[in-house]
C-alpha angles and dihedrals in degrees: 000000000000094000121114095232101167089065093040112046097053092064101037085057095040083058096048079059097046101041105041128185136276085355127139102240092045093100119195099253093213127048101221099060125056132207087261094053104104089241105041087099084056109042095053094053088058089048099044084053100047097244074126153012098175132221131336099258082057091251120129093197092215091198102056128113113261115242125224077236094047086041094047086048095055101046088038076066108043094038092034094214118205122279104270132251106218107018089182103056096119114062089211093068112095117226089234087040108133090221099041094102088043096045094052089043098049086044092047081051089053087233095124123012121201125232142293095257093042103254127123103213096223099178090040108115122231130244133237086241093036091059090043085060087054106047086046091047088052098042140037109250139176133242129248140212083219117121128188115211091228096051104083111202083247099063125113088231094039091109107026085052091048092050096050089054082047092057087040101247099134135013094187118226131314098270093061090263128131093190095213097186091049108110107253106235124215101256085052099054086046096054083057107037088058088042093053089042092056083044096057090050098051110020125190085349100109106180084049089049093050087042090055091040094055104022084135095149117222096246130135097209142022085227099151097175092073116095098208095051088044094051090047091045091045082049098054101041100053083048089063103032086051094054094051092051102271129099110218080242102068093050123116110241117310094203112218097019105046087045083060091046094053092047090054089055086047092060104035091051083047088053088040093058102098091056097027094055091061091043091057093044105045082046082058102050089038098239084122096070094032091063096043083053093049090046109049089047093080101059088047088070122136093355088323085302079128127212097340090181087063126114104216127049084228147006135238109221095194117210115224088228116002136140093191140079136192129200134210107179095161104044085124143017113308136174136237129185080348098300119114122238120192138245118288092223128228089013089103093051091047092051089049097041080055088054095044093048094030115026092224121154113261137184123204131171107234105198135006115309144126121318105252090188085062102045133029109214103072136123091244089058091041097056088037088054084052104040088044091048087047104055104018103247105194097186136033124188113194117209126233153166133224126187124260087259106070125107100235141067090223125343114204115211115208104159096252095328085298087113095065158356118288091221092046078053092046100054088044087055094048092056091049094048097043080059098054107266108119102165099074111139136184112231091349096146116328097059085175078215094145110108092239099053113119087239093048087043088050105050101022091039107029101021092238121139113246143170123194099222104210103198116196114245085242088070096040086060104090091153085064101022117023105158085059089053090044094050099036081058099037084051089046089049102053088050098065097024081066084040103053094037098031 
């Protein structure tokens, strides 16, 4: 592998964001190929990524014959070689040749060597077996069982043919032939140079090389001044790039995309400013803490039993003027099919910090009792059907906690996505992510999908969006990590403060 990856493939996957598919603003851009044409996928992704910009006269002439000086340009490009030496080494290359710079490159690489007598052979066309050399000697392939009846074992392509059919780079033709000494035309190379490239980035993983190969999203614009598009298009990405071993985090620059990401940030921490200065400063002085720390301590009553001597089994913090509730149903002890769970700690404190930044509404049990997100006819979903009819509440978030063990930051459950809105998920998902939390899933692994859960209750019984938000153990420590508390509630935050003023 002599490729630079790490440059290449952030911007190969931020394009098959921006140009989608099929769509009406994807325009060929050549005239000479339409959206029909095999290659057309192909080509526009080499010219989107400036592997080319085709002739003069703004054709690509799909059907031509590739040249050694085309072929050295384009993988100049892909595999950015080092600046030459000696640019001038092949007497054949002309000083005002476009490819001069990319053929000594690609020779002093030792990626294409000239010939016997010295010369390059500029104007010379490529092969279908000389191109397959080349693309096995860039990227790392496997090998196939495949054979083509006219590739004897003997021949010099024989392997490098064979372990471009094993990524899945080629099939041959119909009849079972490869056809090694056709000319290799520019539509086909390009066909194989994108294809190696998506193989590289996924390897033997199959369903993430087809993802790679078709993530056309389903958009109608680029517009990448709209939130709600930006936050989609953040989500997805991070989706795909995770599942072939990269957080979107840990990619280089991806150009139009991450500017608009990190506009996005700009103006919702902007937005954010009336409640965020207070945040920062109250984390600096420590009250913050202070406050977490008082709070939670009175559900940590008696073992986290709570305030056996209340009342009630929770308590209503009304907002003065809130359209959101959340919910804290296992701040303490409770009970389920008479056995009895424990507190999901930090949850309580959270619900109330919210209360304290944000005056949302929140709803917290306060002592033992039964488990209201487990069954539905219970006093805690009684007065939250009340309270929710009476001052259309549009949104309810439902706090929970998951173990240290499991493989995610937050997981959303939406039931399938049938509890709220995806652009209402992916919001949630960007503040988490502009704060440093990066795996935050959607029905990971908490659907929230059982009819008596408080989200299921919300959206399916009183026709309110919702989302259980289910928050690792690691991010409800603050004793032992209290950057990770600060920034899971700052993130969360964020989140409802844009909901309830935008």
């Amino acid at each position: 592998m002599i490729h630079n990856l790490k440059i290449f493939l952030p911007a190969l996957l931020a394009l098959t964001i921006l140009y989608p598919a099929g769509s009406a603003s994807a325009a060929s851009p050549f005239p000479d190929m339409k959206e029909s044409d095999w290659f057309y996928y192909e080509v526009s992704l080499m010219e989107s990524l400036d592997i080319t910009s085709g002739y003069p006269d703004k054709t690509f002439r799909p059907q031509n014959s590739l040249t050694r000086a085309e072929a050295a340009v384009f993988f100049d490009r892909v595999l950015d070689f080092p600046e030459p030496e000696n640019p001038d080494a092949f007497p054949d290359v002309s000083k005002n040749s476009f490819a001069r710079e990319a053929i000594a490159s690609a020779s002093e690489a030792g990626f294409m060597n000239g010939f016997p007598d010295g010369r390059f052979g500029p104007d010379q066309t490529l092969t279908r077996e000389q191109m397959a050399v080349l693309i096995d000697r860039a990227y790392a392939l496997q090998e196939a069982s495949m054979f083509f009846n006219d590739l004897p074992e003997k021949r010099y392509s024989y392997d490098a043919v064979r372990r471009l059919a094993g990524s899945g780079i080629t099939s041959g033709y119909p009849d079972g032939t490869f056809r090694p000494a056709n000319n290799v035309t520019r539509a086909e190379f390009s066909v194989f140079l994108i294809r190696s490239i998506f193989w590289e980035a996924a390897g033997s993983n199959k369903e993430a090389n087809t993802s790679l190969q078709h993530f056309w999203l389903e958009t109608e614009t680029s517009d990448l001044s709209s939130r709600e598009t930006v936050e989609r298009l953040e989500r997805q990405l991070y989706e795909l790039t995770s599942s072939i071993g990269s957080g979107f985090h840990t990619l280089v620059p991806l150009k139009k995309l991450e500017e608009a990401v990190l506009q996005q940030q700009a103006e919702r921490g902007k937005s954010f400013s009336p409640v965020s200065n207070r945040l920062l400063s109250d984390w600096g002085d420590g009250s913050f803490m202070t406050r977490v720390f008082e709070h939670e301590a009175f559900f940590a009553q008696n073992n986290y039993h709570g305030a056996t001597e209340e009342e009630e089994d929770f308590h209503l913090l009304e907002a003065e003027d809130s359209r959101i509730l959340v919910t804290a149903p296992h701040t303490t002890v409770h009970l389920r099919e008479n056995m009895p769970k424990v507190a999901e700690v930090y949850t309580g404190a959270i619900a109330r910090m919210l209360h304290d930044y944000l005056d949302v509404n929140v709803m917290y049990t306060t002592r033992k009792s039964i488990d209201s997100n487990y069954y539905n006819t219970t006093a805690f979903k009684e007065t939250m059907a009340e309270h929710i009819r009476a001052n259309d509440i549009n949104l309810v978030i439902d706090l929970h906690g998951a173990a240290r063990y499991r493989d995610f930051d937050l997981d959303a459950g939406t039931d399938g996505g049938s509890l709220a809105s995806p652009e209402k998920v992916n919001s949630l998902m960007s503040s988490l992510r502009a704060h440093g939390i990066y795996d935050v899933y959607e029905n990971h692994t908490f659907t929230a999908g059982y009819s008596g859960t408080i989200a299921h209750f919300s959206r399916n019984e009183l026709n309110t969006e919702a989302v259980q938000l289910e928050i690792n153990r690691n991010y409800r420590d603050p004793r032992t990590n209290p950057e990770q508390f600060f920034n899971m509630f700052y993130g969360i935050s964020e989140f409802l403060y844009l909901q309830e003023n935008e």
